[in-house]
VEXSENU-399428 format. One line per 3 residues: their letters; for each residue x, y, z of N, C-alpha, C, CB. Coordinates in steps of 0.1 Angstrom, whole numbers. Each point is the difference from the previous one (the first is absolute). Last residue first. Glycine has a CB too. Example, Ala and Ser with C-alpha at 12.3 -4.5 7.8 and 13.67 -1.06 7.14 Angstrom:
2
SA = 128/-22/71/9/11/0/-8/11/8/12/-6/-22 | -9/-51/21/-9/12/0/9/12/0/-19/-12/12 $
//
This chain:
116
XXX = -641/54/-66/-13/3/9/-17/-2/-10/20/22/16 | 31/-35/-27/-7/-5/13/-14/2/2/19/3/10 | 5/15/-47/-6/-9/-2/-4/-8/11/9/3/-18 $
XXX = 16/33/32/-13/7/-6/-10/-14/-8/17/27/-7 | 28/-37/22/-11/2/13/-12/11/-5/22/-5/20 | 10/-3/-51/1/-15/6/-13/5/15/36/-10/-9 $
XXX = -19/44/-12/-2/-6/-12/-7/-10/5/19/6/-13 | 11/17/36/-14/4/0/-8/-7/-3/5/16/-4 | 39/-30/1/-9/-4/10/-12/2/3/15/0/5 $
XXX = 12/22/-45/-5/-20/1/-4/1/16/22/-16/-18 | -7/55/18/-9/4/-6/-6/-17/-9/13/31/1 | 27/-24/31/-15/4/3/-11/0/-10/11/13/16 $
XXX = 34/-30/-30/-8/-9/9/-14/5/9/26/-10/1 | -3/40/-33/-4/-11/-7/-10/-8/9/24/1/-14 | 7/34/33/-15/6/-10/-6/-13/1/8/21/-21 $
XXX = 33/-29/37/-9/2/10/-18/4/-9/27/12/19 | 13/-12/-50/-3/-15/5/-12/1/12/29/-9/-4 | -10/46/-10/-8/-1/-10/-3/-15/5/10/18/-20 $
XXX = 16/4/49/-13/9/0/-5/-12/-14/7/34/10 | 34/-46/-9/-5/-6/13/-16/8/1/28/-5/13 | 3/21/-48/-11/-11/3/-1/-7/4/-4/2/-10 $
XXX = 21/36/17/-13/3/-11/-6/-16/-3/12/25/-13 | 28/-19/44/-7/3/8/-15/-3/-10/19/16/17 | 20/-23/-37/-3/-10/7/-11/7/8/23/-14/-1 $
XXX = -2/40/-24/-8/-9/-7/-5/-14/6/13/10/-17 | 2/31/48/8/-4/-10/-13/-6/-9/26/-4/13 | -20/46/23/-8/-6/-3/5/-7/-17/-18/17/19 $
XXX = 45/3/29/-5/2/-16/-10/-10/-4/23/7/-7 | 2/-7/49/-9/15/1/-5/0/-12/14/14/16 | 26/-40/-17/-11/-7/13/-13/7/2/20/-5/14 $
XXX = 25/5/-44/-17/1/-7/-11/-2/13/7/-14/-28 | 43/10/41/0/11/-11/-15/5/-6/25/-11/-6 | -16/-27/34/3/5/7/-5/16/-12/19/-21/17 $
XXX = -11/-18/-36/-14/-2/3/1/13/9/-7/-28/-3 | 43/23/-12/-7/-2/-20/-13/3/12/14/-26/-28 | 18/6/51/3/14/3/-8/10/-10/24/-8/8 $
XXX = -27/-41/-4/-5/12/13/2/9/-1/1/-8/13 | 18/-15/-41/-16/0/-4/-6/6/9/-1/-19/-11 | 49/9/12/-3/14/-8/-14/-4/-2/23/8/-15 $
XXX = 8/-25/50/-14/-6/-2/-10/14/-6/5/-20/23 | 36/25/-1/3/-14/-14/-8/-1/-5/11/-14/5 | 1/66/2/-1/-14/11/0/-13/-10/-16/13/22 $
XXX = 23/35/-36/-15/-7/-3/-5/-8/14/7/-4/-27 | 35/25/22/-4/11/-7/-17/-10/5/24/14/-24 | 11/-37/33/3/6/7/-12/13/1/27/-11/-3 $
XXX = -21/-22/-37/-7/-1/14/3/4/11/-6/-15/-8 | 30/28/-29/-14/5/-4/-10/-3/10/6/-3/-22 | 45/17/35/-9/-15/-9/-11/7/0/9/-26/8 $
XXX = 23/68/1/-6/-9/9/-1/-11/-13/-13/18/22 | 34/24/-25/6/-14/2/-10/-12/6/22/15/5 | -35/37/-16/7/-2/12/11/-17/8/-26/21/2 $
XXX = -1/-11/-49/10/13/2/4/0/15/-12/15/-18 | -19/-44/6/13/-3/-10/7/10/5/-9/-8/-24 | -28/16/44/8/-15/5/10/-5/-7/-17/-6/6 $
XXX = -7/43/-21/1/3/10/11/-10/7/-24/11/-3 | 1/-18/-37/9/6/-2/7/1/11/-9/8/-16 | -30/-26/21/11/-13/-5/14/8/-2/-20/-17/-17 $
XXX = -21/44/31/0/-11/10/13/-5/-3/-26/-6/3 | 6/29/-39/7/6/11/9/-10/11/-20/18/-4 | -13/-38/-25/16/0/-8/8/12/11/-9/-5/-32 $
XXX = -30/-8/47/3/-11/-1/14/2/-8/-24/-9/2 | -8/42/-5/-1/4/10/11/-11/6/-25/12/-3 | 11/-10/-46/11/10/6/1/3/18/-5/13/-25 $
XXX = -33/-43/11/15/-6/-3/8/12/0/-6/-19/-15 | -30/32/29/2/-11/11/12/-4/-8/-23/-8/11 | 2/36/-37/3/10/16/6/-13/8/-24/22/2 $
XXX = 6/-11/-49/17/-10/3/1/2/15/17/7/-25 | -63/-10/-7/6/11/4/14/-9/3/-23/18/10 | -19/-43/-12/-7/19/-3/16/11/5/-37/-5/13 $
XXX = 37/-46/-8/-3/-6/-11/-4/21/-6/-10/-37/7 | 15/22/39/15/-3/-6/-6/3/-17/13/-22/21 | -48/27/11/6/11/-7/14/-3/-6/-14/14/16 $
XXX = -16/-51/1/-2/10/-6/6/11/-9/-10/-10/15 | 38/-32/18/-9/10/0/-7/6/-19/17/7/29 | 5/-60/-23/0/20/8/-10/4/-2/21/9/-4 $
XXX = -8/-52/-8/-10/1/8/-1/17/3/4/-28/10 | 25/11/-46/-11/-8/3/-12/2/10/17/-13/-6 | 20/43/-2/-11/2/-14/-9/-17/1/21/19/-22 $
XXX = 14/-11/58/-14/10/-1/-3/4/-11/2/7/17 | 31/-43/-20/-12/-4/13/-9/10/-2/15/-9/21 | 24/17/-51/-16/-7/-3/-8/-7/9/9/-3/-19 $
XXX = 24/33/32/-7/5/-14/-11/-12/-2/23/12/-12 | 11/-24/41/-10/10/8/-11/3/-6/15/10/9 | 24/-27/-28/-11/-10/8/-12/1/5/16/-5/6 $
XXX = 16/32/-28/-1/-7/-8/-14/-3/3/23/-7/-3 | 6/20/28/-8/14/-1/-11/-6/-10/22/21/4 | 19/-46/16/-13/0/6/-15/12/-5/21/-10/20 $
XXX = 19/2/-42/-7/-12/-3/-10/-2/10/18/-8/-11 | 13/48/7/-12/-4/-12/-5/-6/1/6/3/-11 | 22/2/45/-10/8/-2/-7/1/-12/11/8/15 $
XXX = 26/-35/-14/-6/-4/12/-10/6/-1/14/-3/12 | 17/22/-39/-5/-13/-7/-11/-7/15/27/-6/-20 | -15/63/17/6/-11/3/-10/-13/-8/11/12/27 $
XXX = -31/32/-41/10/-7/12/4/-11/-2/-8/8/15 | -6/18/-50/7/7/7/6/-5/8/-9/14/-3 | -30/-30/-20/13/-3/-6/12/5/5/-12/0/-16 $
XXX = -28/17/27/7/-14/3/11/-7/-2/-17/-1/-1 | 0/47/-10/7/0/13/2/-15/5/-10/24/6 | -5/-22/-52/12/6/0/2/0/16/-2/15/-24 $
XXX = -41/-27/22/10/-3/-4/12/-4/-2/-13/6/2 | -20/33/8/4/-8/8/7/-15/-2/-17/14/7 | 10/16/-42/10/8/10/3/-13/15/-15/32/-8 $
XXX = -18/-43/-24/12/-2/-5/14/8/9/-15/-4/-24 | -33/15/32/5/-16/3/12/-6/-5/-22/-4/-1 | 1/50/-7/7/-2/15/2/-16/2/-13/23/11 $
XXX = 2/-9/-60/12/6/12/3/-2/10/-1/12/-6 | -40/-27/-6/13/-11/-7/11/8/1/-13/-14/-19 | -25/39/32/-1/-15/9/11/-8/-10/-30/-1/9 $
XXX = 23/39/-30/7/2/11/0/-8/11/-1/17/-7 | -20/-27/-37/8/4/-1/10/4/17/-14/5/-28 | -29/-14/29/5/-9/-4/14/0/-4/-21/-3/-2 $
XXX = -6/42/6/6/-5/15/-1/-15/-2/-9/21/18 | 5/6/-60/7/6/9/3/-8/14/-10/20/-11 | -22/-35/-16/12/-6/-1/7/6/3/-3/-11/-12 $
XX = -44/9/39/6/10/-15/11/-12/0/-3/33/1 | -37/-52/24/14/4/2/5/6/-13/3/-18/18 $
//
């Protein structure tokens, strides 16, 4: 990665942000929430770019700007709504559930090759 696009990966995140900081107190704290559910379990590409979080701060503006609550915007059950959003994405949890599956085949081998 040059520092050119390290440099402009910390523009666009601070921009994004600043648009938090933008909404309402409600909508921060769920945006908050959100944030660090899918840097726990999210998707892959959350981590190559801003496309899903500017995609989440639209979404919030939108709802700020038409009066709506944040759970009107989300519903209550903002983890579903966190899981709904990455459903099609391949997260850290999927890499290692594959890496755990690897493991136990390749010990069983193991185990029935000294069988034979």
């Amino acid at each position: 990665m040059k520092i050119r696009d390290i440099i402009e990966g910390k523009k666009e995140w601070r921009a994004l942000v600043a648009r938090v900081k933008a909404l309402p107190q409600d909508y921060q704290i769920v945006y908050k929430e959100m944030q660090k559910y899918l840097f726990k379990v999210g998707p892959l590409e959350l981590t190559e770019g801003t496309g899903l979080i500017s995609g989440i701060i639209d979404l919030f503006e939108e709802g700020a700007a038409s009066g709506k609550g944040v759970l009107e915007v989300t519903g209550s059950d903002v983890a579903a709504f966190c899981d709904d959003l990455i459903k099609d994405s391949k997260t850290y949890a999927d890499i290692y559930q594959e890496s755990v599956s690897q493991e136990v085949s390749k010990a069983m081998k193991k185990v029935s090759d000294k069988k034979k």
